[in-house]
C-alpha positions as CSV (number, residue, x, y, z in Angstrom):
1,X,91.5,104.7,142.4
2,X,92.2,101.4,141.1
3,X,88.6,100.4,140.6
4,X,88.5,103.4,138.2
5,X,91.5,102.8,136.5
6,X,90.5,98.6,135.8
7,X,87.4,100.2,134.7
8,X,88.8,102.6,132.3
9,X,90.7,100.0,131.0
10,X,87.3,97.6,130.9
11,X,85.6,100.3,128.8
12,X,88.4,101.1,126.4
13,X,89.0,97.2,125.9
14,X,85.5,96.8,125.4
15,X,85.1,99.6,122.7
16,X,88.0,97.8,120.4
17,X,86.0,94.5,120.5
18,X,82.9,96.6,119.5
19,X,84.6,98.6,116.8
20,X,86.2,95.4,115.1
21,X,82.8,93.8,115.5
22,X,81.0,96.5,113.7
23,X,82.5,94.9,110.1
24,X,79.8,94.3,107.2
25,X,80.5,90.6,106.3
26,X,77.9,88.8,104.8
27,X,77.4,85.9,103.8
28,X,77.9,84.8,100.1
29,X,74.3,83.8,99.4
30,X,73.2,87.5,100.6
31,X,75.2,88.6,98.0
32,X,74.0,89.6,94.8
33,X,73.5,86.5,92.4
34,X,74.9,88.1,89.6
35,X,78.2,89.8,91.5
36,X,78.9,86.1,92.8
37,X,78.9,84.7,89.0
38,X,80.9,87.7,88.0
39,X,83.3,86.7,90.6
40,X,83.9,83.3,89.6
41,X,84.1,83.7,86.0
42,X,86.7,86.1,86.1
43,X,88.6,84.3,89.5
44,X,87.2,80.7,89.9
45,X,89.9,79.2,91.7
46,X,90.3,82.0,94.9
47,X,88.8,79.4,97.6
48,X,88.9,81.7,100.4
49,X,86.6,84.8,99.5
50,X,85.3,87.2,102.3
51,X,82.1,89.1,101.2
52,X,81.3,92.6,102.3
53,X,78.3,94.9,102.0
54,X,79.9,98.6,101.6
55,X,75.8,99.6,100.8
56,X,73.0,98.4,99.3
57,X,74.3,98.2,96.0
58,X,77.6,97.5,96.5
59,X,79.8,94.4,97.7
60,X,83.8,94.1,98.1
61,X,84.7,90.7,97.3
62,X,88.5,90.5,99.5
63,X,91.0,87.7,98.8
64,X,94.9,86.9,99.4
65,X,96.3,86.2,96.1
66,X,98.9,83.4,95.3
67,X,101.6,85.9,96.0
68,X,100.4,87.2,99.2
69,X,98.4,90.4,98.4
70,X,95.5,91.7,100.1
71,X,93.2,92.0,97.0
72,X,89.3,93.2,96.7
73,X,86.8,93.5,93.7
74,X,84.2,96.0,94.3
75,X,80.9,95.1,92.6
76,X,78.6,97.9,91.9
77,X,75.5,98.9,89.2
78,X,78.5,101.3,88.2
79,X,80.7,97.9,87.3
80,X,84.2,96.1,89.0
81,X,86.7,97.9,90.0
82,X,90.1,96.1,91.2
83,X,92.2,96.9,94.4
84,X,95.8,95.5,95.0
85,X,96.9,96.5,98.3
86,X,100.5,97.4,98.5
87,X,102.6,96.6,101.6
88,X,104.0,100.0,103.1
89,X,107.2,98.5,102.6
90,X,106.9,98.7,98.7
91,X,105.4,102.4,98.8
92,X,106.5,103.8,95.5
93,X,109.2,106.8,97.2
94,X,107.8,109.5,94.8
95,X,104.1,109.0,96.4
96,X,105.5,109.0,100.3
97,X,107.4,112.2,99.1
98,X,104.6,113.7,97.7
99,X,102.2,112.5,100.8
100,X,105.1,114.0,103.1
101,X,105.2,117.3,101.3
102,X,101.7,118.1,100.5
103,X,100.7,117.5,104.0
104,X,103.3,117.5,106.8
105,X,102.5,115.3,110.1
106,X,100.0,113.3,107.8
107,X,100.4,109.3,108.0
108,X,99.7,106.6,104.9
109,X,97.3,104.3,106.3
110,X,96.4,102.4,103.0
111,X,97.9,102.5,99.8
112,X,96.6,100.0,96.3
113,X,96.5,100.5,92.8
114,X,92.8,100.8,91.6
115,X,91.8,99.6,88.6
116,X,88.8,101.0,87.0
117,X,87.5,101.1,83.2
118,X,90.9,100.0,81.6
119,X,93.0,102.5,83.9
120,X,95.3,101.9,86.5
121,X,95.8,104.5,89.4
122,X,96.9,104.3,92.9
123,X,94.5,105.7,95.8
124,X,96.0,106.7,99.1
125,X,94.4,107.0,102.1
126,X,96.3,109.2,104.9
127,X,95.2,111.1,108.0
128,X,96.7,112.0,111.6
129,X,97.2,109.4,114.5
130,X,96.1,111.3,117.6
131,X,95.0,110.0,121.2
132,X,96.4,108.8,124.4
133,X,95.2,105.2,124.9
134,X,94.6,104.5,121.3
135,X,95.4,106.3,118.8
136,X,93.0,107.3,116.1
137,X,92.9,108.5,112.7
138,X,91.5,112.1,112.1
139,X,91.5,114.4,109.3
140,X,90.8,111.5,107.0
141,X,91.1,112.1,103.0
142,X,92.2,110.2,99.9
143,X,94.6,111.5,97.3
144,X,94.7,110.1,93.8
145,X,97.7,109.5,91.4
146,X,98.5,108.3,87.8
147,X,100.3,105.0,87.1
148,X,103.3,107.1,87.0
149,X,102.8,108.2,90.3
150,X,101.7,112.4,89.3
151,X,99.5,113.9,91.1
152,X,95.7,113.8,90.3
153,X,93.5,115.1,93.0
154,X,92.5,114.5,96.8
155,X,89.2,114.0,98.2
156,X,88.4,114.9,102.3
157,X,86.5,112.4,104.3
């Protein structure tokens, strides 16, 4: 009974270190030449950039800004769009509210203000936390607001 129990453990350990392996990093030369100068003209003194391939066409370029936020510019044929992720501790209330009303039992797992084509929006990202070891999120989906935090649409995953 305890060899199967270490060994449940083993495997469950085991599939964390595989699942926060399975990243996209790359390395700044594989990145598109003309991404990386967009980058630097618009941000040349971020020292400590981490690329990442989303797909072939498109790269996030993630960075810690003086003040501390988690930021990412997302580089694609489409153009740059701008993420400034927001600590949960500085959710605007009338988006939890919403979040809480629109879908009981539903969790925030990410919230930033997007910036895209001269607009600013937030994007949330919410789902369920189920499991017994770990939990996991399920029932994935985004839901999209104005600056002034109304209600645009939502988007399952």
């Amino acid at each position: 009974m305890r060899k199967i129990f270490i060994l449940a453990i083993a495997v469950l350990l085991s599939q964390n270190v595989l699942f926060a392996q399975s990243g996209k990093s790359v390395s700044e030369k594989d990145v598109p030449e003309r991404y990386v100068k967009d980058f630097k003209n618009q941000l040349s003194d971020v020292k400590s950039v981490k690329w990442e391939m989303v797909d072939s066409l498109v790269y996030d370029a993630r960075f810690t800004s003086e003040n501390g936020t988690l930021t990412v510019y997302r580089f694609s044929p489409k153009g740059t769009e701008i993420r400034w992720y927001v600590e949960e501790k500085y959710y605007p209330r009338a988006i939890v509210e919403l979040v809480k009303d629109m879908h009981p039992g539903y969790t925030i797992k990410e919230l930033y203000a997007l910036y895209i084509k001269n607009k600013t929006t937030y994007q949330v990202l919410i789902g369920k936390r189920k499991g017994f070891f770990t939990k996991k999120w399920r029932n994935m989906r985004y839901m999209n607001f104005e600056a002034d935090y109304k209600f645009i649409d939502e988007i399952d995953l």
